[in-house]
N, C-alpha and C positions, 0 to 999 in steps of 0.2 A: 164840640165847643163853639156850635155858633153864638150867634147874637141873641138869637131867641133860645137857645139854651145855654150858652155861654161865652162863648167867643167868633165861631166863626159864622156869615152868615147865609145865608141860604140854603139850609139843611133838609127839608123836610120837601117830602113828595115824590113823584114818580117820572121820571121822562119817556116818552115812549120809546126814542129812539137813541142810539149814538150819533153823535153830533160831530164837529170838529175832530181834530185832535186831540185841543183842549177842552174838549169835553171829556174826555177820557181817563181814564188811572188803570194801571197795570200792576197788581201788586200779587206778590208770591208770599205762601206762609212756608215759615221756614220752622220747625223744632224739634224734638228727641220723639219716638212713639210715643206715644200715649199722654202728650202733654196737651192734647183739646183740639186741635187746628180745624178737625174737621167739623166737631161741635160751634165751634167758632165761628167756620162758615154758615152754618146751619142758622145760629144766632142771628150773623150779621143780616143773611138772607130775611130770614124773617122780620127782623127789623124795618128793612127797607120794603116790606109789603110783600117781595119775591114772590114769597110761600103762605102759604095758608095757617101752617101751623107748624111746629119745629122739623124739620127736614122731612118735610111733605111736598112735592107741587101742586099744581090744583086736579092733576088727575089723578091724584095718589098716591105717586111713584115717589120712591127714595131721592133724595135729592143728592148725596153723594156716597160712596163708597158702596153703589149697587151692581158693581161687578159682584160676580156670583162667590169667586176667590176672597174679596175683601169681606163678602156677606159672613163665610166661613171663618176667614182669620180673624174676623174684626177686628181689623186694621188695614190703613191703606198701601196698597202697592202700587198704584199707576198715579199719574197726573192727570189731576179734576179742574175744570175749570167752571167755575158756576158766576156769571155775569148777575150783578147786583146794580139799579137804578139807586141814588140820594142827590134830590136835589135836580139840575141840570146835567148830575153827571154821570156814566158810566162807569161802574168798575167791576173790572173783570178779575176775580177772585182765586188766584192758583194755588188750591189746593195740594201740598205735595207727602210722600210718605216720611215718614220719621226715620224709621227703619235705614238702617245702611246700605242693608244688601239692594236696597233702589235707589241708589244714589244717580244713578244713571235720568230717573224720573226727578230729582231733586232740578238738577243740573240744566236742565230741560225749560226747569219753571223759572228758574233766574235766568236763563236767556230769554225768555218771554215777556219779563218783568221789566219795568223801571224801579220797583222800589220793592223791600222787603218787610217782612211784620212778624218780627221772632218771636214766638210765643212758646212761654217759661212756664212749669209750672212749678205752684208756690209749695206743693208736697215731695216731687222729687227733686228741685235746683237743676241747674243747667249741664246739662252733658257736653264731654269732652269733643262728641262732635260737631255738636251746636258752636263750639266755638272756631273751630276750623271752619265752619260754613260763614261763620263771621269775618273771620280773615278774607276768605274769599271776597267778600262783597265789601268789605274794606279797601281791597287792591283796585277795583276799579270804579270806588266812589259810588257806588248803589246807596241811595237814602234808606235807613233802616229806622225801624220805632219797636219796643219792647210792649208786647203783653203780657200777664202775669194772669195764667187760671187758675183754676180750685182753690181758691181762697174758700172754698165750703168746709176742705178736707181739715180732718184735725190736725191742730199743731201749725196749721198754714200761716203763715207770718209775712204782709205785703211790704213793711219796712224793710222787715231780713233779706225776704227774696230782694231787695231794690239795692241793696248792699252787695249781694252777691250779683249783680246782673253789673255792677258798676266797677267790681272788682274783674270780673270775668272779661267784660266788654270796654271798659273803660276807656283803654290804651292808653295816651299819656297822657287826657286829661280827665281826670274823672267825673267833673263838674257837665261833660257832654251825654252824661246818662244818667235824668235826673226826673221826678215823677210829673207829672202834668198834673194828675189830680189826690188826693188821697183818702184810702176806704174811709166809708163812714162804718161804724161798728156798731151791732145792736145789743141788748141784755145776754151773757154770757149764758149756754143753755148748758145741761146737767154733767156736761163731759169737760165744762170750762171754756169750751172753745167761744168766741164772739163771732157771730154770723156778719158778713156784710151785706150789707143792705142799701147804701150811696155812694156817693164820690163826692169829693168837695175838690169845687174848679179853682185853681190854686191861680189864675189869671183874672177871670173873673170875681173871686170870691163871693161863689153861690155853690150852694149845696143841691146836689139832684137825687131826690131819694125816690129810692124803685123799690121800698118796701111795700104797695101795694099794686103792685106787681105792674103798674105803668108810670113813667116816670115823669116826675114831678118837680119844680123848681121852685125854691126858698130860700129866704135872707139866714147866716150861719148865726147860729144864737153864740152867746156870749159864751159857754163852754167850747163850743167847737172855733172861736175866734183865734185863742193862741196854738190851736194845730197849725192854722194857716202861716202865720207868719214869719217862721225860721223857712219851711219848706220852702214860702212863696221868694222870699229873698236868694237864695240859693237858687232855685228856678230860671229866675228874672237875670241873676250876676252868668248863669248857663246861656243863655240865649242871647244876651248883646254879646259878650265875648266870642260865641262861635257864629254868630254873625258877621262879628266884626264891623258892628257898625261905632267906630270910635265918637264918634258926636253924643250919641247918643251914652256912650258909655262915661264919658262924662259929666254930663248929666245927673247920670244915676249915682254917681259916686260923690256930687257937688249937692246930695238929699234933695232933689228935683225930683215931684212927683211924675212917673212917666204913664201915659194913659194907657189902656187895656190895648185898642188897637193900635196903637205903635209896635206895641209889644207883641201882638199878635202878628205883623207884618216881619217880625226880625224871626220870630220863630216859625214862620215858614218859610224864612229865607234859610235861617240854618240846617231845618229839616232837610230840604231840598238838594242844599249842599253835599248833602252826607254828614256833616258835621256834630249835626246833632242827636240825640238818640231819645225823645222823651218817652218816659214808661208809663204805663196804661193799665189798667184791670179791668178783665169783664168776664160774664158767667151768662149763662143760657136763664132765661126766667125758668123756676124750679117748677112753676105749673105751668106753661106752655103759651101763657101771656107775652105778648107780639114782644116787647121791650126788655133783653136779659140786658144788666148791669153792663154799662159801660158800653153797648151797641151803638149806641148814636152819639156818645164821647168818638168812639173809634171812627165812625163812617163819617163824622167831619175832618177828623184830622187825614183822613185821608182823603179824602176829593179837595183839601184847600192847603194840605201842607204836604204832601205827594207831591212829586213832579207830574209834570202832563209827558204824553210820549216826544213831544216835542220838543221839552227842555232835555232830554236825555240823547248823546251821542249814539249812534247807529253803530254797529259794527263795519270792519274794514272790509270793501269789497274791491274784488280783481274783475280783468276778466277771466274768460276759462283758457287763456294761454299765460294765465299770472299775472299781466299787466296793470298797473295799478292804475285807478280809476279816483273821484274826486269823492269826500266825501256823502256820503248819504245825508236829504234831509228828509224830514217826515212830514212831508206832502204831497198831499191825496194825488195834485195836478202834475206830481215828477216820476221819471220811469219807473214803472214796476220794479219793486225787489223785496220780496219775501222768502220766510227759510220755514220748512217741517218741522216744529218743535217736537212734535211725536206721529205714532202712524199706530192705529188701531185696527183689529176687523174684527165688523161688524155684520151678526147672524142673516139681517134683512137688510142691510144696508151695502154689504160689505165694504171695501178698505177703504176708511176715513184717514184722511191729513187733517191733524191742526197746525196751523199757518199762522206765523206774526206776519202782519204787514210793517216793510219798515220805511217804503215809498210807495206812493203812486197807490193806484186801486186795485182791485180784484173783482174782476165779473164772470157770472157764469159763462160759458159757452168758449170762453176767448180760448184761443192756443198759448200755451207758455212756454217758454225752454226751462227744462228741468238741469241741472248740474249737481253730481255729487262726486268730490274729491277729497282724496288724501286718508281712504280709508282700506285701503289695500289690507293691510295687517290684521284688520276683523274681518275678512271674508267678502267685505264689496268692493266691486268692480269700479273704476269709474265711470261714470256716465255723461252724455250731452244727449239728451234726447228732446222729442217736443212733445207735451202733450196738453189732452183739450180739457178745460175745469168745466167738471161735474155742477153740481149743483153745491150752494154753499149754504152752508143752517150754520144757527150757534148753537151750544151744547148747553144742555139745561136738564141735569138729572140723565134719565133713558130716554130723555128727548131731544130731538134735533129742530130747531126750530129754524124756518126756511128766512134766508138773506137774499135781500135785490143784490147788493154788493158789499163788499169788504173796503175798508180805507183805510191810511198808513197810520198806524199806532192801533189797530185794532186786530183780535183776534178772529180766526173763522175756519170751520173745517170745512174742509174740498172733499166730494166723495167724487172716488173712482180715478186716481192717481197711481196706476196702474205700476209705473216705475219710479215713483217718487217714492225714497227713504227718508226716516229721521234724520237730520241734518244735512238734505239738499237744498238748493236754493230754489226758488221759482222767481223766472223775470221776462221781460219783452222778449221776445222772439227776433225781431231785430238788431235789440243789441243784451247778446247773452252776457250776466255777469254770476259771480261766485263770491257769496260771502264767508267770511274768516269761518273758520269751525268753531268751536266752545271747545272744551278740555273736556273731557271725557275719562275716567276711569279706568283704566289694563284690567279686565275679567281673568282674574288668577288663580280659581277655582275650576277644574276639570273635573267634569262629568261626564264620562264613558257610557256611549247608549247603542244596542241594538233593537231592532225590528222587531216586535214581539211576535211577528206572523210575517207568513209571503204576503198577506194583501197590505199589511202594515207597511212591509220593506218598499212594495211600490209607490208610495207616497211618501215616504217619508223624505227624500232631497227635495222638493215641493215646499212641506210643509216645516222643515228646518231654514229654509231658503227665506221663508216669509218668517220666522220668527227672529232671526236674524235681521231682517231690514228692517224691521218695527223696533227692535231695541241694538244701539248703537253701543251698550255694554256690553252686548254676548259676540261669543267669537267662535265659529265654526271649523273645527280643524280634519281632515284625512290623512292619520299621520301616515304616513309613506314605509315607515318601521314596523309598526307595531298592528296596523292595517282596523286601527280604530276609528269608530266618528265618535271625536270629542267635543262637545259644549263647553266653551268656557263661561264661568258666570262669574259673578260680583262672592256669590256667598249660597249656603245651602236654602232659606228663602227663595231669594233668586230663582236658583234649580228648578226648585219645587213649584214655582209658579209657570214657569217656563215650561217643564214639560204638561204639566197640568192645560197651560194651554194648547199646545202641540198635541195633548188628547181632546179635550172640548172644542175648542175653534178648528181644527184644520182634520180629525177624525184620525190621528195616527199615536197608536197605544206604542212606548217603545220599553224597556227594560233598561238597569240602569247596569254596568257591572263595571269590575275592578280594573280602576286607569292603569295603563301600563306605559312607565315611562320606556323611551326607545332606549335600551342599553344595545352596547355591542359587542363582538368578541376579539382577541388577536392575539398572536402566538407569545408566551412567555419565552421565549427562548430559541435559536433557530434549529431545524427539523428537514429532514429528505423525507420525499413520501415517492412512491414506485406507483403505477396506477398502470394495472392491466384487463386490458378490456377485449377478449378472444372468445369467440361464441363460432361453432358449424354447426347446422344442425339441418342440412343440406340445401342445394342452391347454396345462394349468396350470401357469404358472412361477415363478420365482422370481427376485424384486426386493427388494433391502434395500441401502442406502450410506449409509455412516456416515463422519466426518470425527473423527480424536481427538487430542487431546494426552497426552504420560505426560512428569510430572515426578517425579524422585527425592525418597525419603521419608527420614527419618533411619533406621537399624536400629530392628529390634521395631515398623515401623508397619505392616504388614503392606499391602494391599491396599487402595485408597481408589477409590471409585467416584463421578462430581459429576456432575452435570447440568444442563448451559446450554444446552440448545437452545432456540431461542427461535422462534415463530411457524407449530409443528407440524410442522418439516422431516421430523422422525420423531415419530409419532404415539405418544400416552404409553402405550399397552399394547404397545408394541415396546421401547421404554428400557429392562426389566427382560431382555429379550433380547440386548442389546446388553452388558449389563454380568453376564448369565450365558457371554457367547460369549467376552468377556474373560478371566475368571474360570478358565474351561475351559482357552483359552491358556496361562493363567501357569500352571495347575497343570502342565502337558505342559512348560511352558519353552519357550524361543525361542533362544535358542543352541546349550547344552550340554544340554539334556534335563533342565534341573533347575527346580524349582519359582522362579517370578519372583515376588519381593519385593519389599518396602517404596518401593511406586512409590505417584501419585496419577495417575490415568486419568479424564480429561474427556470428557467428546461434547459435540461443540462444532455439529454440523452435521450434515447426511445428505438420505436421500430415501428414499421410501417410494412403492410403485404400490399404488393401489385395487384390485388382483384379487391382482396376483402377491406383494405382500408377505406375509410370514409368518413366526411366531416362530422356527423352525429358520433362516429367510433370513437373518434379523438377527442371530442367534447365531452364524449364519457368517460375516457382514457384522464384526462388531467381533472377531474370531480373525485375520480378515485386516490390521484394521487395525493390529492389536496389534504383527502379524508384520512388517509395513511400516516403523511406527515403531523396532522392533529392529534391523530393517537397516541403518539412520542410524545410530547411534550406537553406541558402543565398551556393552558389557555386560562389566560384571562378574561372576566367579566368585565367591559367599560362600561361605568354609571354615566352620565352627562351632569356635569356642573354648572351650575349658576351663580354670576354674578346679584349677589341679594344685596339691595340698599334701601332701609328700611328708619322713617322717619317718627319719630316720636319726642314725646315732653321729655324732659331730663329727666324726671324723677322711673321713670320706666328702663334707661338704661340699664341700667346691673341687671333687672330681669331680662328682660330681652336679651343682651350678651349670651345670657347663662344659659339662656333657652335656645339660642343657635348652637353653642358650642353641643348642647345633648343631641343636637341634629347632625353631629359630625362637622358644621360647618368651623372656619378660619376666619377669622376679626380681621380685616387686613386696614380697618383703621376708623378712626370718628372724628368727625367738625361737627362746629355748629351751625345751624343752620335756621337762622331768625331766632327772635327774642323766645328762650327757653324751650329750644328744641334740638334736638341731636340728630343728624344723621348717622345710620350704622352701615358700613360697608363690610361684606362679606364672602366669602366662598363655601357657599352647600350645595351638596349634592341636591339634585332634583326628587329622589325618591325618599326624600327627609321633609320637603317644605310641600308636599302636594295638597296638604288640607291646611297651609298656613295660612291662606286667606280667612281662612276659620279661627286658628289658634290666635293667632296677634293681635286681632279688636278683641277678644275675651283677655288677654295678658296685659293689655296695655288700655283696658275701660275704653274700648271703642277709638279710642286717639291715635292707634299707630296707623300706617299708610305704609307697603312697598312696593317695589319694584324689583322685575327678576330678568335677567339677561342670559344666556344662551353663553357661555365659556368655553366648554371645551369638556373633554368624556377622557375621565380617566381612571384609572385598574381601583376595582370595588374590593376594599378587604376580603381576604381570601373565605372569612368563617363569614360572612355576609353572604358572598357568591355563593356558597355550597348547598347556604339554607337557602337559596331564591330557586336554585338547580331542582332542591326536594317540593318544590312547591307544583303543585297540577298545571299542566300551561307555562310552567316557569314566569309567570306574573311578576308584575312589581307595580 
């Protein structure tokens, strides 16, 4: 909407460089798969000269989604950034995946961002998650603006959709999500449908029509006059209101004509705020002509009604003993402080960081201190290390294009950040700091993997190690019970990308097989077990007999070892033998092969020979006893339970209830939890919800969201236990 096409001015041309700060825009696309973003960027790119032709560069290459994975899926799963010139200004274009199971990549590009660009489409309306990622960016005032694509597709309706984006996104004022321009419609073709083919600038009132196939501006003829005028009034009563420029607001209410650029100035004042939300349409050109509908409506309103990095708050930083520190501003000339928004490896490049700057500069060669904290629970360590920046490109398609430096409010990848992961911080070396984390997503999806070969097995903690640092979703486990390496991931997606790269990037093939939650065993009842352990078979032998009892302990007592023997039956530097052979026992288990618990284990009695006893005798001696006393009495199987508290819209409660309780689990109660949302608390077993990260977006249309907690492990129904017993491996 500039001046020369309709409102705002200076829109047209190339800069060669990034400039300022305020030269700059940072803007994330945010929407459901398959609603356009990546076409979008394709568009805008081409618009502003980028590319040569629709997601082409000029040496050929893809310009995004040319991972080999995305080639196949078609569809994206990492974070793309593709830098677009308009005008004076920079903007760096965050391409993100729609898909759930990357949310981790979503998450990433709104930390990267100042401002978001939700794009709807007009054939499928807006998904349940698209509006959670709206809330998000609601909570901490991020500027959002609505695009509306496939207006091609039959039955597409840009009024409807603009109705449902106001219902959807509205919140409590609906007049803040209202259209900036509206389709112009051509002759209805044989299916009924009306092609669009312009916009009418509803501040301007001028028409831009792209029906041959470059766009073109014209006074609105006398039919298309009364489209404008209900829309443009509502528009105009949206933009001083969340402005909040009261002068002005009377004015317009006192039928004072208000001019284009005033009005232009309050709507990007509101924009800016987060206040406002105007919606937009646009469509790739159908033959491949530089200008798709609505590209140069959109790349004005974002270089002139975006915030610059500047106007936007930094995140909170410490130092690395937690000390709280002043905040950040976004100047090129104040201390370094940059974070990993992601970490890639690359075939000829190997392991790139992309970096926001959010002070000071970035040059190559310097030394940094790297800081990563507060990640213990996914598998990284913390760090304070220092290391020296590679060389820094921006990213463009399969190209790397080389930077003198990086400056605060700009993005840029670092090669060869050897210990730097996805959300550390990079900053001066003299005064190290640590910025706040982002929220991050619990990976509650287990995938169970072995080694598909010995040369596989030697690489593989290597190559699990780097996929782990690179996505701060996945979470690496060696369960200690069950003697698995488990992957947690977001979702079977996820998974599948994941090891897919664990085979291409790092050359290790693994197998995937059946998760086995840790149960345990412990006596039902209490039990004497005799354990005699006599062997001659000449020379030196071995004599140890031990007499024990084992009574049940309440859950969480783990192991209790008492000693009453009385009168030296077994001699006191054997007794620690006795209750290491025990120990040994219960760790291997006496039934099902699972660790035996919260018993209390006596020695009551025994014998001991003056030549032949010996600490291995006795250690053998109370394993047998142990095993004796199991043989008596019924043992139960402990499952481990989970505390589950699992969020969703109201109208999803009764299902979900109904679908925990066929899990075995206990409703232990529900609140609300914000405007038309339930939380559900619960108690399930762990071997009931291991693929719920899969079941719950399918039950609840992508909307629901939990969480699982670690409770406590107690006795598995007896006809449950018995079929886990008949199973090969006793799996679960």
């Amino acid at each position: 909407m500039s001046e020369k096409s309709s409102a705002y001015p200076g829109a047209a041309g190339r800069a060669s460089a990034a400039g300022p700060p305020t030269a700059l825009r940072n803007v994330v696309l945010v929407g459901h798969s398959g609603s356009g973003k990546t076409t979008l960027v394709e568009a805008l790119a081409l618009a502003s000269g980028a590319v040569n032709r629709a997601g082409r560069v000029e040496d050929g290459g893809c310009l995004s989604d040319y991972d080999e994975i995305e080639r196949r899926q078609q569809r994206s799963v990492q974070l793309s950034l593709v830098p677009v010139e308009w005008g004076d200004v920079r903007i760096n274009l965050l391409d993100t995946p729609g898909y759930a199971d990357f949310v981790g990549e979503l998450r990433a590009g709104l930390r990267a961002a100042d401002a978001a660009l939700f794009v709807v489409s007009a054939a499928d309306g807006v998904a349940g998650a698209t509006r959670m990622v709206w809330d998000e960016c609601a909570a901490v005032g991020m500027p959002r603006a609505l695009v509306v694509t496939h207006l091609e597709a039959a039955r597409a309706d840009f009024e409807e959709m603009t109705e449902i984006c106001r219902e959807a996104f509205g919140e409590a004022d609906q007049d803040a999500v209202v259209p900036l321009y509206l389709p112009l419609y051509g002759t209805p073709g044989a299916d009924g449908h009306s092609p669009v083919h312009g916009l009418i600038g509803l501040l301007s009132q001028r028409v831009f029509d792209y029906s041959s196939g470059e766009r073109t501006e014209r006074e609105p003829t006398a039919d298309e006059l009364p489209l404008i005028a209900r829309a443009r009034a509502r528009l105009i009563e949206g933009i001083i209101a969340e402005s909040e420029d009261e002068s002005l607001m009377d004015r317009y209410l006192g039928g004072a004509e208000i001019d284009v650029k005033t009005l232009i100035g309050d709507l990007e004042t509101a924009v800016a705020r987060g206040t406002f939300h105007p919606v937009l349409a646009a469509a790739p050109a159908a033959d491949g002509s530089r200008q798709g509908l609505g590209t140069v409506e959109l790349l004005d309103l974002v270089t002139a009604g975006f915030p610059t990095p500047a106007e936007r708050d930094a995140p909170a930083v410490t130092g690395t003993d937690g000390a709280p520190c002043p905040p950040l501003t976004c100047d090129p000339d104040g201390p370094l402080v940059a974070e990993v928004v992601k970490t890639t490896s690359d075939p000829y490049v190997g392991r790139l960081s992309l970096v926001r700057i959010f002070s000071g500069t970035l040059r190559p060669d310097e030394t940094v201190h790297v800081s990563g904290h507060g990640m213990q629970d996914r598998g990284h360590e913390d760090h304070d290390v220092e290391e020296r920046i590679g060389a820094l490109s921006a990213p463009f398609g399969k190209q790397q294009r080389p930077l003198s430096q990086a400056s605060a409010g700009d993005l840029a990848c670092v090669a060869k950040l050897s210990r730097a992961e996805t959300g550390d911080t990079l900053s001066g070396r003299d005064t190290p700091l640590l910025m706040e984390p982002w929220a991050m997503p619990d990976p509650l999806l287990p995938v169970a993997i072995q080694a598909h070969s010995k040369a596989d097995d030697d690489k593989l903690s290597q190559g699990l190690s780097r996929l782990v640092a690179e996505d701060p979703t996945m979470r690496l486990e060696h369960c200690p019970d069950t003697h698995q390496v488990v992957l947690w991931c977001l979702g079977e997606a996820h998974a599948e990308v994941a090891l897919e790269r664990l085979r291409t990037r790092y050359g290790v093939q693994v197998d995937t097989v059946t998760h086995q939650v840790p149960l345990r065993e412990t006596f039902g009842a209490p039990a004497s077990g005799r354990g005699r352990h006599v062997k001659q078979s000449g020379g030196h032998g071995q004599f140890a007999i031990c007499e024990i009892e084992v009574e049940p302990l309440p859950g969480g007592s783990g192991i209790e070892f008492v000693d009453k023997v009385v009168g030296g039956a077994v001699p006191r530097q054997f007794i620690p033998s006795v209750e290491k052979g025990v120990r040994a026992q219960a760790a291997r288990g006496v039934a099902a092969g699972r660790p035996l618990v919260d018993i209390r284990v006596t020695l009551l009695d025994g014998k001991a020979h003056s030549v032949d006893s010996s600490d291995a005798a006795f250690q053998t001696a109370g394993a047998l006893a142990l095993r004796e006393a199991a043989a008596e009495v019924r043992i139960d199987l402990l499952e481990p339970v989970a505390e589950v508290s699992v969020l969703v819209p109201n109208d999803f409660v009764g299902p979900v209830m109904s679908d925990l309780s066929g899990r075995r689990g206990r409703v232990v109660g529900t609140e609300q939890s914000g405007a038309g949302r339930t939380l559900i608390r619960a108690e399930v077993p762990e071997i009931e919800i291991g693929r719920y990260a899969v079941d719950l977006p399918s039950l609840s249309h992508g909307t629901g969201r939990f969480q699982r907690v670690y409770l406590r492990h107690e006795p598995m129904p007896p006809q449950l236990a018995a079929k886990l017993r008949e199973q090969p491996g006793n799996g679960a």
